[in-house]
N, C-alpha and C positions, 0 to 999 in steps of 0.2 A: 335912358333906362333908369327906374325908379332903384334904388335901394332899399327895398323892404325891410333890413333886418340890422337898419343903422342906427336905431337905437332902441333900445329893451325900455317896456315900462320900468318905473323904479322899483316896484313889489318884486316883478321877476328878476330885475337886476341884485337884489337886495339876496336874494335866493340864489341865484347863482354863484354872488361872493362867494357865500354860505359853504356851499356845496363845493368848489374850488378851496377853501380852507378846511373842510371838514377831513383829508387826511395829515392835516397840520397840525391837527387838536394836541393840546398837552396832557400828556397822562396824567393820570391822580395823582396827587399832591393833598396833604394835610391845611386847611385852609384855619385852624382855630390850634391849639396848644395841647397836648399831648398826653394823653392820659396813661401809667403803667400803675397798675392795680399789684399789691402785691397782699395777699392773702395771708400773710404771715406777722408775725410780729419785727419793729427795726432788730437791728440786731445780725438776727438771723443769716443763715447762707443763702435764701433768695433772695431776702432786702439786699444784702452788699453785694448781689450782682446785679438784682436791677439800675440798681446807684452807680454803680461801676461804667454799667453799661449808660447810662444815662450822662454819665461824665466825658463817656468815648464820643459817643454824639455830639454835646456840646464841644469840647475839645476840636472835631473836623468838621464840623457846620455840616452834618451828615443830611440835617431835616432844617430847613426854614423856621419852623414853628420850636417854642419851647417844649421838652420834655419835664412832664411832672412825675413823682414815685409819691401815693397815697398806700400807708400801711390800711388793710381792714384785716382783721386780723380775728375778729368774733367767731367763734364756735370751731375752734380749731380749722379754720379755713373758709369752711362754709359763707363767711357774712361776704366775703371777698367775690368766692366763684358766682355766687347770687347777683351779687351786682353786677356783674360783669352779663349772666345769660340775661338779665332783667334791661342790658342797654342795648336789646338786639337791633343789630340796623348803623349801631355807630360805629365809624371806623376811625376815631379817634381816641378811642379805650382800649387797651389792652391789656391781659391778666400774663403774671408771670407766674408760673408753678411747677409744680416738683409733679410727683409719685401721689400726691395729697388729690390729683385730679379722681383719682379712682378711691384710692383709700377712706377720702369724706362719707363719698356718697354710699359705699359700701360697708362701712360702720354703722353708718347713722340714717341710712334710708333716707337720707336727703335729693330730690326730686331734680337730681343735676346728671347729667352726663356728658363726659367731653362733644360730645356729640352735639351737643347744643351749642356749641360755639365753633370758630374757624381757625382748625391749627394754623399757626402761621411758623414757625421754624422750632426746632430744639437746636439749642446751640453747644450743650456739652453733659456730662453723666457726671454725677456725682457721688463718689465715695465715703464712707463710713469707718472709722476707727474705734477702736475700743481703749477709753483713755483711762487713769484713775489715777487720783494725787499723786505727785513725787514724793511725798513721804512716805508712803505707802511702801512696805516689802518686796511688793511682787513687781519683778522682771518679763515676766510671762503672762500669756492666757492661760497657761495650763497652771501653771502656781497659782494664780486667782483663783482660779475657778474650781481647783483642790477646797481653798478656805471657802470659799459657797457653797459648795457641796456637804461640808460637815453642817453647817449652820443654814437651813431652807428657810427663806423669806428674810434672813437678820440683814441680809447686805440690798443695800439700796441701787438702785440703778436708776440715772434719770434721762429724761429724753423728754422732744419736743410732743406735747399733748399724747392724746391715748387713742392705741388703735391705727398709728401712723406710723409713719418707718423706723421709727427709733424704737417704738415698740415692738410692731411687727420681727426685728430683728433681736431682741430682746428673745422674743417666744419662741423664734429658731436656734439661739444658743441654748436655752433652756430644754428642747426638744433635746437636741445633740447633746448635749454636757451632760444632762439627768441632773440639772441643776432648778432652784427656784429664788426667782430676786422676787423684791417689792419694786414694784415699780413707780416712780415718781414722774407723772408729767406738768412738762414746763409750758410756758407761752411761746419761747422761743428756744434756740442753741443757745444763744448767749447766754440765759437765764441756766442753763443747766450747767454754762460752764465756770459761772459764775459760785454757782454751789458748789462742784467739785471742788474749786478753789478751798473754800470754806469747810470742805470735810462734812458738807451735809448732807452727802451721798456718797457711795462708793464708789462709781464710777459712772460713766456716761457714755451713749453712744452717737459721737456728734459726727459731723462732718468736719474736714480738715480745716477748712476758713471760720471754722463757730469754733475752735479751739489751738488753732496756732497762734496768737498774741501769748497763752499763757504757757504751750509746750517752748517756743520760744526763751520766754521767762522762767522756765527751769518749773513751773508750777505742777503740772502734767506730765505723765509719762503716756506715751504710746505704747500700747501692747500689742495690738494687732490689726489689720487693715482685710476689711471684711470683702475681697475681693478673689477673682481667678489668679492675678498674678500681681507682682509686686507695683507699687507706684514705678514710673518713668521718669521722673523728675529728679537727677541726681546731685542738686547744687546746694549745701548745707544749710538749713532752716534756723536749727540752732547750732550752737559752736562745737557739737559730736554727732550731729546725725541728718541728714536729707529725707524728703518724703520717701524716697526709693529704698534707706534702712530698716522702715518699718516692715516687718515680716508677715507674710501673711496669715491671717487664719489658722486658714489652710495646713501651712508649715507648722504652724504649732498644737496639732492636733484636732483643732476646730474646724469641722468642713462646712462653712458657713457663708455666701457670700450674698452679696445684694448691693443692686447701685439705684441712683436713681436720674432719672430724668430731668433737663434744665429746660424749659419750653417753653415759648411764649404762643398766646394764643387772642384771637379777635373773638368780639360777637357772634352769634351770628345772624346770618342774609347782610353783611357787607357787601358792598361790590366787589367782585374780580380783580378789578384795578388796582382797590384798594389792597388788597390781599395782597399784589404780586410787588407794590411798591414796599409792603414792612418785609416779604423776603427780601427784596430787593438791600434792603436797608441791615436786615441783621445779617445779609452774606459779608456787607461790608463791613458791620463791624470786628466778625470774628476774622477778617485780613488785617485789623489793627495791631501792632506793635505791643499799643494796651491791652488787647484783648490777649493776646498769648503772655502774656507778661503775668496777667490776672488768673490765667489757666494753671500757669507752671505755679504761682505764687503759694494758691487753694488745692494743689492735686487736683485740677479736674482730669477726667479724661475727654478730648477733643471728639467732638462728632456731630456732625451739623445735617439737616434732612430738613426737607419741604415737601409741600404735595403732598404725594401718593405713596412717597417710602416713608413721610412720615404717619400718615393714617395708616399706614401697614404695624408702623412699629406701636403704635399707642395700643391698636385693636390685640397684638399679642399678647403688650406690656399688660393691659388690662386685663387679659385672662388669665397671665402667671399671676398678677395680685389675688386676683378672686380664690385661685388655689390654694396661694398661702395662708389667706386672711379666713378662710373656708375650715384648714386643717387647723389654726390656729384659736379657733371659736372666735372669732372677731368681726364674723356677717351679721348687716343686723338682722334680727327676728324679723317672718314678715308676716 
């Protein structure tokens, strides 16, 4: 009896491999070095977490390929997010961003929306203080904001560019208080806190990691933490007080609060794959030692979303900005 079927041409044997390793395949993997856009100026509280995070990577051989951090930092954000929707397709770039994803484009009519890109995770919220020199008299937001009140526009307040969260929260104390600052913006936090330093403004409203080196240093005082309830972080920062000291707002009359978003985000029309390998990737970073080390360090608040709950949270996030920035005069003209 003949055996017909005792050997395969090569073509079909070649195909058959094929098809026998085809549920072998290896998932997506980064095959070229690693691009994190950060939209901001160095310095700032997104640069030192992309760098952070960039460090935690290399530190556990998280990804094969290097991790680079490219400040672009033009137009208050803008030149950053541009590049990033303009690489649609690559999943080797990605943008880290704040609150600024909505804020840009909704100041300045810039032809961007999250939407155009592929959330890939937020990995934590971030906080806002209200700090001003240590030499300064005032213990309080309410003491401050007595001497602003006599004197409208004399006292300066600075914050990162115009029209962004440092401002935006700036227009909500001023709402509340029945107060009126000048407002001064910077390129970055550091830059604003660097002036405080300097007494070339009277206060500022940064986030906790763009102005702990100098509260630390006795240069800054902490007045209030523009939050629902107090920091959680009880381990002394400097040598009389923990982020959890600072009081809120809230407590001192000011019912002011506002956070913002820590998220990183792809192109988009990436693949799938590639998508589920950087969750994949930021879930393990924020299980790092260093990443909670870096959490408690900055006041962040911890909270991490992918998917669905995080396209739930943006599409909210994004409409409470539009409210604020709306009551605020801060849409642009269209």
């Amino acid at each position: 009896m003949l055996n017909h079927a005792k050997k395969l041409p090569l073509s079909l044997a070649v195909l058959a491999a094929g098809l026998g390793c085809a549920g072998l395949a290896q998932a997506w993997e980064p095959s070229k070095p690693i691009e994190i856009v950060v939209p901001f100026s160095a310095g700032g509280a997104t640069d030192q977490m992309a760098r952070s995070i960039q460090g935690i990577i290399a530190k556990h051989k998280l990804v094969k390929q290097a991790v680079i951090v490219q400040n672009k930092a033009g137009a208050s954000g803008a030149e950053g997010l541009l590049d990033v929707k303009a690489s649609e397709g690559d999943a080797h770039k990605l943008v880290a961003s704040s609150s600024g994803l909505y804020t840009v484009p909704l100041a300045t009519g810039l032809p961007f929306n999250w939407r155009d890109l592929t959330p890939v995770a937020m990995v934590a919220q971030d906080q806002f203080i209200l700090w001003v020199n240590s030499e300064t008299p005032y213990k309080t937001a309410g003491e401050y904001l007595a001497e602003v009140k006599k004197a409208p526009e004399k006292f300066k307040m600075g914050g990162t560019s115009s029209k962004r969260e440092d401002h935006i929260i700036t227009a909500l104390v001023e709402k509340k208080a029945g107060v009126k600052f000048t407002y001064i913006p910077y390129k970055g936090g550091g830059e604003a806190a660097t002036q405080l330093s300097g007494k070339h403004i009277d206060s500022n409203i940064n986030n906790p990691s763009e102005s702990v080196a100098q509260w630390r240093a006795g240069q800054h005082r902490a007045l209030c933490l523009f939050s629902e309830a107090r920091s959680e972080y009880k381990e002394k920062v400097t040598q009389a007080q923990s982020w959890a000291d600072i009081p809120t707002c809230k407590e001192q009359g000011l019912d002011v609060q506002y956070e913002m978003l820590r998220v990183f985000l792809l192109p988009g029309k990436v693949p799938a794959d590639a998508t589920k390998f950087y969750e994949d990737l930021f879930q393990k970073v924020v299980a790092t030692p260093e990443w909670k080390s870096y959490v408690e360090k900055n006041a962040l608040k911890s909270m991490f979303a992918t998917g669905p709950a995080l396209r739930d949270f943006l599409t909210k996030d994004e409409k409470a900005h539009r409210d604020i920035m709306n009551a605020a005069g801060f849409l642009a003209s269209k």
